[in-house]
C-alpha positions in Angstrom: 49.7 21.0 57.7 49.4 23.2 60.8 50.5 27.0 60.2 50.9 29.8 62.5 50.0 33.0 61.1 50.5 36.4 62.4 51.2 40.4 61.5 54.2 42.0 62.2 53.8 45.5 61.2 53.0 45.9 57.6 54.1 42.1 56.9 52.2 38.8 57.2 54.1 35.9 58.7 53.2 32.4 59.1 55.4 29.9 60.8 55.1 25.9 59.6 54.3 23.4 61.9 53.2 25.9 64.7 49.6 25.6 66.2 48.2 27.0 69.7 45.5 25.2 72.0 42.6 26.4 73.3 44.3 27.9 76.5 46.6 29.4 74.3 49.7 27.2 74.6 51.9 27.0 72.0 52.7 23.4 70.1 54.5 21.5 67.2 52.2 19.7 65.0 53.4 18.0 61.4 52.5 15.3 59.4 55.1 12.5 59.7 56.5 11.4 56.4 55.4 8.4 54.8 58.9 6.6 54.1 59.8 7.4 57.4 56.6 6.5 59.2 57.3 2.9 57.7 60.8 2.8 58.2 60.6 3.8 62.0 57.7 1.4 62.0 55.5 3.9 63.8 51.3 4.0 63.1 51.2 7.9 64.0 50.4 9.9 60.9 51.1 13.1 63.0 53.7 14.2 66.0 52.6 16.5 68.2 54.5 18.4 70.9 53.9 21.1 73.7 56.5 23.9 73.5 55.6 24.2 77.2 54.8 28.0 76.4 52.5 31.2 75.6 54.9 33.6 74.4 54.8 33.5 70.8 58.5 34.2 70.2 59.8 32.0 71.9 57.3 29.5 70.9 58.8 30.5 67.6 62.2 29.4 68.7 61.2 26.6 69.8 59.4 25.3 66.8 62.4 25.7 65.2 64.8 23.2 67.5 61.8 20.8 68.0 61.7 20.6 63.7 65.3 20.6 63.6 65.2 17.0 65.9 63.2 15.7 64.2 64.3 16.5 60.3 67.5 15.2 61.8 65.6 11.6 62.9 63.5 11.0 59.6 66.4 12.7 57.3 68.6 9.3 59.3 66.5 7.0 58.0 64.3 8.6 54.9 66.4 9.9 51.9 63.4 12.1 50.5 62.3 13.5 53.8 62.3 16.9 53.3 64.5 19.2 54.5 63.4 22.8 56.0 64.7 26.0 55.1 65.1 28.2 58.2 64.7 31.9 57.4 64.4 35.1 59.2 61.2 36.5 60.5 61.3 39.0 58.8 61.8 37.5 55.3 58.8 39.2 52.7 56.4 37.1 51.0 57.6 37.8 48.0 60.5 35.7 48.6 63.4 38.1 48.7 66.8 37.2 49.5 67.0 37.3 54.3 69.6 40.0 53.4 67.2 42.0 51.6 64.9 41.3 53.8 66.5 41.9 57.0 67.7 45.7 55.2 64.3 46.7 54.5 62.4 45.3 57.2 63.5 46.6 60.8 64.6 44.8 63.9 68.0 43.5 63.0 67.2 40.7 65.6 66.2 37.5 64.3 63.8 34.7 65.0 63.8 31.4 63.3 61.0 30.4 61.0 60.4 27.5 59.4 59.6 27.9 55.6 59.2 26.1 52.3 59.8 27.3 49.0 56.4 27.2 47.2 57.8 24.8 44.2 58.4 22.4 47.0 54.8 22.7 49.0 53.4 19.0 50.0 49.8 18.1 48.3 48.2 18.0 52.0 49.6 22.1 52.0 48.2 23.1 48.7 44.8 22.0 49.9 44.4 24.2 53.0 45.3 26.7 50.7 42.4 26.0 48.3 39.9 25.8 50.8 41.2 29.0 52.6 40.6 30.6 49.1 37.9 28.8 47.5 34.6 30.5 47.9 33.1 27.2 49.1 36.1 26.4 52.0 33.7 26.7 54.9 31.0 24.4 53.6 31.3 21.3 55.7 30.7 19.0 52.9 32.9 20.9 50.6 35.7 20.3 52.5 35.1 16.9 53.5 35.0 16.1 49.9 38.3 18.0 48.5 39.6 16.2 51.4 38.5 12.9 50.5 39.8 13.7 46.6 43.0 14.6 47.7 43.0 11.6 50.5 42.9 9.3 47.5 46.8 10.8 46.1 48.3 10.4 49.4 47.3 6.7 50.3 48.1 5.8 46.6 51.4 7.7 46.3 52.3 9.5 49.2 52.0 13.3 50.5 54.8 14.7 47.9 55.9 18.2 46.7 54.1 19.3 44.2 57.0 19.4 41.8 57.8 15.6 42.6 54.8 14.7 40.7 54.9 12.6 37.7 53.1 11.5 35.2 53.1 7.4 36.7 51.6 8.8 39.6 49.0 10.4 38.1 48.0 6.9 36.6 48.8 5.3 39.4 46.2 7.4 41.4 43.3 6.9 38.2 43.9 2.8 38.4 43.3 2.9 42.1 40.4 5.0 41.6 39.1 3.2 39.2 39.5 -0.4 41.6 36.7 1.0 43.7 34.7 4.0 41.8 32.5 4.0 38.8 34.1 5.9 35.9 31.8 9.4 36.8 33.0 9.5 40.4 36.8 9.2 39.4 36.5 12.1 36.7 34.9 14.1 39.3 38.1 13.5 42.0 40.3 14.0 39.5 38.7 17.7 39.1 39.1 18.7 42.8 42.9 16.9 42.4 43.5 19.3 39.5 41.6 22.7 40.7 43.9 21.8 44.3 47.1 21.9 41.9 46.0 24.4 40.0 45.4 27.0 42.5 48.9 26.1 44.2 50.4 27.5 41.2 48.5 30.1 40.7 48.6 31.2 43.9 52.5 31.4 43.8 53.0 32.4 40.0 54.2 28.7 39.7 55.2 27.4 36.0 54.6 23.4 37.4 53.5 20.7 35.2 50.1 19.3 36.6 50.7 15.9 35.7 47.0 15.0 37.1 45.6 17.3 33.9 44.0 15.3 30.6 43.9 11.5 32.7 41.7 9.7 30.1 39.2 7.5 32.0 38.9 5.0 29.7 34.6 3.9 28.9 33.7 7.3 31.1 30.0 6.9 32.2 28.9 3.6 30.6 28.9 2.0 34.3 26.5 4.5 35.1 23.6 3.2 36.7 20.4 4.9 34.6 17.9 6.3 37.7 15.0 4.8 36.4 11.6 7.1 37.2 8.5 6.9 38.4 5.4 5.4 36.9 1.9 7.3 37.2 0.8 4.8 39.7 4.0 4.7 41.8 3.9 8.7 41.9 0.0 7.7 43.1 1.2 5.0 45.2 3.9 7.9 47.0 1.6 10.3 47.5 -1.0 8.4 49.6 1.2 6.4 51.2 3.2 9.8 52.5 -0.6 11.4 53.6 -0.9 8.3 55.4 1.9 8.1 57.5 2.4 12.4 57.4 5.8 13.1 59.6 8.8 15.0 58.3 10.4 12.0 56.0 7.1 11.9 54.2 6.8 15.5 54.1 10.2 15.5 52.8 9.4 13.3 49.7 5.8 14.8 49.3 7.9 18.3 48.4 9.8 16.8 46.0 7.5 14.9 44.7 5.3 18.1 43.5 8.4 20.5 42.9 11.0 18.8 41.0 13.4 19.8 43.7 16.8 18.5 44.7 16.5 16.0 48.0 19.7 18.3 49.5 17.3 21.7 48.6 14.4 20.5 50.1 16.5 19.0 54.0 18.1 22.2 54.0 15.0 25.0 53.5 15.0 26.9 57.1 11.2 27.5 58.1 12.2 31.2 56.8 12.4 30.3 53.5 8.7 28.9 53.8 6.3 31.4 52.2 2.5 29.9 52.5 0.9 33.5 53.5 2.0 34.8 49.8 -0.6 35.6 47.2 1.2 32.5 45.2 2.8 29.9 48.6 6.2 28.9 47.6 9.9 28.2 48.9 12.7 29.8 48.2 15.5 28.0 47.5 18.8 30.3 48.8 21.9 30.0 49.8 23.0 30.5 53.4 25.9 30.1 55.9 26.1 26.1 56.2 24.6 25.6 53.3 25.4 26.3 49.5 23.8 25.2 45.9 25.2 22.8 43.3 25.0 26.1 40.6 23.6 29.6 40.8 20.3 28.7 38.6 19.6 26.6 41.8 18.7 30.1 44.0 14.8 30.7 43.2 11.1 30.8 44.2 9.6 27.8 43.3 5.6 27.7 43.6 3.7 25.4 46.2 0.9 23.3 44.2 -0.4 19.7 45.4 1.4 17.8 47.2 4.1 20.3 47.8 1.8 22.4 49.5 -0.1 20.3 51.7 3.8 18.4 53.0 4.4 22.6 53.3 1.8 23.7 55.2 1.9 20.4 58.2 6.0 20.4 57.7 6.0 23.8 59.3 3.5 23.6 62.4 5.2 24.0 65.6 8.2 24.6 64.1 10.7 27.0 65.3 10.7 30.0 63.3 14.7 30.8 63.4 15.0 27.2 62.6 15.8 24.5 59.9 12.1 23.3 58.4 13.8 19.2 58.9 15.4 19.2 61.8 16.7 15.9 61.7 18.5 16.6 58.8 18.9 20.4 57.9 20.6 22.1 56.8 23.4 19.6 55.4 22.2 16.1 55.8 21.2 15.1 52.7 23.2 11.8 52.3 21.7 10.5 55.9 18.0 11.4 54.1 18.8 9.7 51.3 19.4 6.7 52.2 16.4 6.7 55.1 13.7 7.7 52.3 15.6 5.2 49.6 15.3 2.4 51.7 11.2 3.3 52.4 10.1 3.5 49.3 12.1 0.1 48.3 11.3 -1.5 51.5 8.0 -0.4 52.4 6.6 0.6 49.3 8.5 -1.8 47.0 9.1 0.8 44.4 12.9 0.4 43.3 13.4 3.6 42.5 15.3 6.6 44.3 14.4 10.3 45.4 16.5 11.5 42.8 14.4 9.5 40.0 11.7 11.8 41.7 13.6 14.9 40.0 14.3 13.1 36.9 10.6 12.1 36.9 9.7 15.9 36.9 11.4 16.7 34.1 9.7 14.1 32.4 6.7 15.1 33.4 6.9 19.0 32.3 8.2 17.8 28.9 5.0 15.7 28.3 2.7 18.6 29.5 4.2 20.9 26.6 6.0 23.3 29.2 8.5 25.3 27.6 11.8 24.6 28.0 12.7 28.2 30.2 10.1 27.7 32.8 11.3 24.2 33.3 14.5 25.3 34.0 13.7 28.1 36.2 11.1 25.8 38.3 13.6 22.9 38.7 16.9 24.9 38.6 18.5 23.1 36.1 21.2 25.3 33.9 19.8 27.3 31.4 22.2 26.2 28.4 24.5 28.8 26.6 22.4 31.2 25.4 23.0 34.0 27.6 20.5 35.9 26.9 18.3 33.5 28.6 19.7 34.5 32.0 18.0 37.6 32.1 14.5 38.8 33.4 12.0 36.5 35.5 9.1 34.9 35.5 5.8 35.8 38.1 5.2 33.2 40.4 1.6 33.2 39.2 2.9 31.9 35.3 4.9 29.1 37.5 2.3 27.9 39.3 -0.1 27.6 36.4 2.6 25.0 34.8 3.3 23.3 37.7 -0.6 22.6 38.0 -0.4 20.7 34.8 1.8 18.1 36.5 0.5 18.0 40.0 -0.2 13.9 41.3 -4.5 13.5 40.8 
């Protein structure tokens, strides 16, 4: 849902369903709702309206007449459309009473605002109001996939209050999750539906049953397809066939192939994070505006050794050095890589097997060498367990690069 926000002294205000354009005209944008978007037969999700105007109060005015119009429409012919509360300017966030307000608060004019008690904030509001807040709100793909989770609630049971949530719909949401999604993929919407909820009542000191809380998924992960990994010979069978054909999707695989690394860690390295003139050549694996980590053990130096660092050292020639190291599909592409290297190696190689079987292939790999479990961890960035204790200090490069060497492709 659109919201205009603004300061007005020493207060915050933000007006619903209030947006501006790019040449700074003022217009009326909202979410139609469901029941009466079927009743009126319309296929608009949204209505959208100019206000034919730059001046913010009486854009402000207007907003308010234009909502009024059409409350008064749906309300004709939806029951549970909701109806807007219209409140003072100059009413405090804290929700005290307009006369309060309007005695504390200065100019005695006032200038109709449309506003929604938090109890009764839709779904769709409660998760601009994560991602404003979540630490992760401006990563592309975060957003895209909160959206998606909470995408699922609306098309199964509609774009509701939060306090008009009940238990049915809850299931109701799970079974038609479950219809298309393997058991892991639903557990892990349901956890964006609940942090949304969650942080809605937080947010506004809410005491709200989150009826979405403690779904049981009934058989969770035993449709989970097991990522088989990689023989000796097919690691062989990689690594030549990726020297052979040497571009950036082979250079790609060759990386992982020799670091253990995430697919997403490798397509997003910048040619920055490239360090082949150190006394040990690695990458370091950071975050960075456009692109974040799965956890916090993900951020570290990992050591170039055999394949790794010869896909390194051709991967960055000519290469602009302010740039992404893949430029086809850095920083946040990893999806679009996936499936381009998946379908060569099953393809063209005939090896059934994925780039993330590379990773699990690693960690296979280290535990037959006799690597301890630590410098595993820190070389593939896998979570170091409980023991906190095991957070703390580092390990040279130099130490890395000697294990790694006992698992480099002959």
């Amino acid at each position: 849902m659109r919201r205009y926000a603004f300061s007005e002294g020493c207060f915050s205000v933000s007006v619903r369903y209030l947006t501006t354009s790019r040449d700074g005209v003022f217009w009326y944008y909202r979410r139609i709702p469901i029941a009466a978007r079927a009743n009126l037969g319309l296929t608009a999700n949204f209505v959208r309206v100019s206000l034919s105007t730059r001046d913010r109060s009486e854009a402000i005015r207007r907003v308010a007449e234009v909502n009024a119009k059409y409350e008064d429409e749906w309300k004709s012919v939806s029951p549970i459309a909701r109806k807007a509360e219209h409140l003072t300017l100059w009413t405090l966030l804290n929700q005290q009473p307009v006369a309060q307000a309007a005695a504390t608060s200065g100019p005695s004019s006032e200038v109709a605002a449309v506003v929604a008690s938090p109890a009764s904030l839709l779904l769709s509001e409660a998760l601009g109001l994560y991602l404003s807040q979540h630490p992760k709100g401006a990563n592309k793909r975060f957003r895209q996939n909160a959206r998606l989770s909470i995408g699922y609630v609306i098309d199964a049971v509609g774009d509701l209050p939060l306090d008009r949530y009940t238990r049915q719909n809850a299931l109701a949401v799970r079974d038609a999750l479950l219809a298309k999604s393997k058991t892991t993929s639903v557990k892990r919407r349901f956890n964006v539906i609940n942090a949304v909820f969650n942080a809605a009542n937080h947010e506004h000191a809410l005491t709200l049953n989150n009826p979405f809380s403690g779904i049981r998924i009934a058989n969770l992960g035993s449709d989970t397809e097991k990522r088989e990994e990689f023989t000796p010979d097919e690691l062989k069978t990689l690594a030549t066939a990726c020297r052979q054909i040497a571009d950036d999707r082979r250079y790609i695989i060759a990386i992982i192939l020799d670091s253990g690394a995430r697919l997403g860690e490798i397509v997003g390295l910048r040619v920055s994070d490239v360090f082949l003139d150190a006394l040990v050549p690695y990458i370091h694996i950071r975050p960075f505006s456009g692109r974040s980590l799965k956890t916090t053990s993900s951020d570290r130096k990992v050591p170039l050794v055999g394949e790794a660092l010869w896909a390194a050292k051709r991967a960055i020639e000519g290469k602009d050095l302010s740039g992404p190291l893949f430029p086809d599909y850095g920083p946040a592409k990893a999806d679009s890589a996936s499936n381009a290297l998946n379908k060569w190696v099953r393809e063209y190689l005939g090896i059934p097997k994925t780039m993330h079987g590379l990773r699990h292939t690693m960690r296979t790999r280290m535990r037959v060498a006799a690597i301890p479990e630590e410098i595993q961890n820190r070389i593939g960035g896998w979570t170091e367990g409980t023991s906190v204790s095991r957070g703390y200090g580092s390990y040279p490069l130099e130490l890395l690069r000697k294990h790694l060497e006992k698992v480099v492709v002959d």
